[in-house]
C-alpha positions as CSV (number, residue, x, y, z in Angstrom):
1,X,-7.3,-13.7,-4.6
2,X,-4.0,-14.8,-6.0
3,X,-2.2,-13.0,-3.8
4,X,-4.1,-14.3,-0.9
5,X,-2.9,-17.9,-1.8
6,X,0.8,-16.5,-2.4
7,X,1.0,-15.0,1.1
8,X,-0.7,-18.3,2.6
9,X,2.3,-20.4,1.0
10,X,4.9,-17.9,1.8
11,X,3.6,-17.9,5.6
12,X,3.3,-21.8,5.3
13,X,6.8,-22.3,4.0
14,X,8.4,-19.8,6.4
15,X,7.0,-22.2,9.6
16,X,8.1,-25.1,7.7
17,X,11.6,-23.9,7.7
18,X,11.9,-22.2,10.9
19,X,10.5,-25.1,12.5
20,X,13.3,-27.6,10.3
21,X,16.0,-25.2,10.7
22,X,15.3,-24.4,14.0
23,X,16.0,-20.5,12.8
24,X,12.9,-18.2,14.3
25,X,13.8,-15.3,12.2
26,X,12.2,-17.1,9.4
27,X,9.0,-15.9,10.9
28,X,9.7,-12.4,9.9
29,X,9.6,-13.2,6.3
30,X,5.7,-12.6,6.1
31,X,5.4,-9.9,8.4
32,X,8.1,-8.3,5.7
33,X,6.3,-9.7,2.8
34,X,2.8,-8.1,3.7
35,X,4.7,-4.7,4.4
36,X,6.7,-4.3,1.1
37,X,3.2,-5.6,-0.7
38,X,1.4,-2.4,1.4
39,X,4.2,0.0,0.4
40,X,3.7,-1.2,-3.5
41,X,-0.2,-0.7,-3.5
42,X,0.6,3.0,-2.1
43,X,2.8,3.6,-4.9
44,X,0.3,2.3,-7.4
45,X,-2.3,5.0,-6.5
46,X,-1.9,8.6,-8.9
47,X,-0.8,10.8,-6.4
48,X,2.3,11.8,-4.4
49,X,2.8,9.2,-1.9
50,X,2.8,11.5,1.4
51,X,-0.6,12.4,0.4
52,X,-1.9,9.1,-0.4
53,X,-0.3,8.3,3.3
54,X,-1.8,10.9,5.5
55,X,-5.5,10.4,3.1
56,X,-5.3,6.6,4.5
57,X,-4.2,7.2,8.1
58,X,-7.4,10.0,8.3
59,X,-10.2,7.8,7.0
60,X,-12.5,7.4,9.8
C-alpha cells in the first residue's frame, strides 16, 4: 500500500511541476517510475530473469 501512496505523490508532484515549469517532459517521470519499480519486482523473484519474463507474458 505504501508504494501506492509513493507513486500517487510522485505522479502528483510531476503535474505540479510540469504545469509550474511549463516543461511537459516531467510527465514521463511516472511512466519511468512504474517501469524501473516492474523491472525490480522481476528481479526479486528466484529465478533467471528471462524465465520469469516469458512465465509472465504466457499467463493466460
Amino acid at each position: 500500500m505504501y508504494f501506492f501512496y509513493a507513486f500517487l505523490v510522485v505522479i502528483i508532484l510531476c503535474i505540479f511541476f510540469a504545469i509550474k515549469k511549463q516543461r511537459p517532459i516531467l510527465l514521463s517521470v511516472p511512466v519511468f517510475a512504474l517501469a524501473f519499480y516492474v523491472i525490480v519486482e522481476i528481479a526479486l523473484v528466484p529465478g533467471s530473469f528471462i524465465d520469469t519474463v516469458k512465465f509472465i507474458f504466457t499467463l493466460q
